[in-house]
C-alpha positions as CSV (number, residue, x, y, z in Angstrom):
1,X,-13.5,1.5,3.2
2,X,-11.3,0.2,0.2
3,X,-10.3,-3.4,0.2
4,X,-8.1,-5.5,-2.0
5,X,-8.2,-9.3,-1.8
6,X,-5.6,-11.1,-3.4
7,X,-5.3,-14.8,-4.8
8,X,-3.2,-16.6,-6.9
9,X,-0.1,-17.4,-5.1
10,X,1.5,-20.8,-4.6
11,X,4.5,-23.1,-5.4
12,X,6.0,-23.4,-8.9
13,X,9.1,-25.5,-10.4
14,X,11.6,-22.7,-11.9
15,X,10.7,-21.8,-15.6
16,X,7.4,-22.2,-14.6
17,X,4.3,-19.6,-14.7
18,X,2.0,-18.0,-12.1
19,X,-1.1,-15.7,-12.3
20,X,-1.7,-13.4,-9.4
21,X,-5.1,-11.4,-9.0
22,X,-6.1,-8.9,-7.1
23,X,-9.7,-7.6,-6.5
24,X,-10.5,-4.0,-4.9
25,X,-14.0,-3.3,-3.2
26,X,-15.7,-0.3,-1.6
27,X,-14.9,3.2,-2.1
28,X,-12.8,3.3,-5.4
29,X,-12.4,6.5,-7.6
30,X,-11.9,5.7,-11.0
31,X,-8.6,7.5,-11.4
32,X,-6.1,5.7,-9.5
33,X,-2.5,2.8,-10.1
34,X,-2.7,-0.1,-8.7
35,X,0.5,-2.4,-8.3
36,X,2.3,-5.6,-7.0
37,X,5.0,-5.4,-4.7
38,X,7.1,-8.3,-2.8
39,X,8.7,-8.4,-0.3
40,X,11.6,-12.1,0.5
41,X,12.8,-12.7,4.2
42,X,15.3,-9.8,5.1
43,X,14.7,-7.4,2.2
44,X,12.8,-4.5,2.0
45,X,9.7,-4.8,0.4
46,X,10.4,-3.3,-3.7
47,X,7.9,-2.7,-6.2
48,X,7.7,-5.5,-9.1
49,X,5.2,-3.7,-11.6
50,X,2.4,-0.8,-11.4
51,X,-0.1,0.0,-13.9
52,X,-2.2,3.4,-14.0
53,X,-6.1,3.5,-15.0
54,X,-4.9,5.0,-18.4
55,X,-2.9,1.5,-18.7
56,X,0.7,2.7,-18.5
57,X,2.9,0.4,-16.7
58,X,6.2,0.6,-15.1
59,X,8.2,-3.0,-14.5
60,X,11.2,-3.4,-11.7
61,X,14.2,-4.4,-13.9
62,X,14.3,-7.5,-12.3
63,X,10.9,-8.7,-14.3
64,X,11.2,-7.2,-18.0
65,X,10.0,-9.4,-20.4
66,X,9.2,-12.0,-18.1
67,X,5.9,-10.1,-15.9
68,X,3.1,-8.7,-17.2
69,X,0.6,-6.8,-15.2
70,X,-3.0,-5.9,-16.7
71,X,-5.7,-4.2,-15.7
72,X,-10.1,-4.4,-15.8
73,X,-11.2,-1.4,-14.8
74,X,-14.7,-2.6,-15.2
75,X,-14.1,-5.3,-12.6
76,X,-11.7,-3.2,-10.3
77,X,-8.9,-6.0,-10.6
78,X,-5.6,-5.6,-11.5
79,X,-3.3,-9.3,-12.8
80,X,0.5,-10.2,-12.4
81,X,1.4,-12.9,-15.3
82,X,4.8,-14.1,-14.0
83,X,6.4,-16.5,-16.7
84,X,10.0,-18.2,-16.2
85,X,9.9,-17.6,-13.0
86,X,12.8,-17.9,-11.0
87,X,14.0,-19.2,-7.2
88,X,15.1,-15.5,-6.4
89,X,11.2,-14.3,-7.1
90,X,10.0,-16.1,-4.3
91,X,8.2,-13.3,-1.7
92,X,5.0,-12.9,-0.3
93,X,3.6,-10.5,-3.4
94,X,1.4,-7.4,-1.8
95,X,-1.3,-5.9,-4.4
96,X,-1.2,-2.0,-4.0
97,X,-3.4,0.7,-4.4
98,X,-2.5,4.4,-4.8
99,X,-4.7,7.3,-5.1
100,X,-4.8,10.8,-4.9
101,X,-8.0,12.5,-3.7
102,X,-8.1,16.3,-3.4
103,X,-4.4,16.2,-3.3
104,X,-3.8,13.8,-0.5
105,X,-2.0,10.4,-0.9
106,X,-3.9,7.8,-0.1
107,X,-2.3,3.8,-0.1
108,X,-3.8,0.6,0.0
109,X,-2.7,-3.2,0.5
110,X,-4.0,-6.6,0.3
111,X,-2.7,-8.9,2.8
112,X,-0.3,-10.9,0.2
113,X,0.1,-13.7,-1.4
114,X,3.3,-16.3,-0.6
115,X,4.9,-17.2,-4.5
116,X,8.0,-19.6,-3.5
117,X,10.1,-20.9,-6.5
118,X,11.6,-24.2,-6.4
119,X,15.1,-24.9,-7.9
């Protein structure tokens, strides 16, 4: 069974800088995207930034040039660099794993991370 254990999370002055991580364990096929979503008290949880095993990455608008989300494929973890970060980027921050295997869908999720943003 796949598992993804995040850590990283915490409080932060605005304009200031957090590095989330997220490890996966068990059953992982090489080919696969893994991802950061967040989710704030009475939204819908959106996706922040994703990154495939071939390193291409796709950023919420929201983020751009202020995120950066990287990858070790050796060590199965996938990092969220959040500079100048903002009181409207406070969430609890989910990793995400997506896979398909013999053309099924198969999604994964850590059990997130609370990022809260002073003003």
């Amino acid at each position: 069974q796949l598992q993804l254990v995040e850590s990283g999370g915490g409080l932060v002055q605005a304009g200031g800088s957090l590095r989330l991580s997220c490890a996966a364990s068990g059953s992982i096929f090489s080919i696969n995207t893994m991802g950061w979503y967040r989710q704030a008290p009475g939204n819908q949880r959106e996706l922040v930034a994703a990154i495939t095993s071939g390193g291409s990455t796709n950023y919420a608008d929201s983020v751009k040039g202020r995120f950066t989300i990287s990858r070790d494929n050796a060590k199965n973890t996938v990092y969220l660099q959040m500079n100048s970060l903002k009181p409207e980027d406070t969430a609890v921050y989910y990793c995400n794993l997506h896979r398909v295997v013999a053309g099924l869908n198969y999604g994964y999720w850590g059990q997130g991370t609370q990022v809260t943003v002073s003003s």
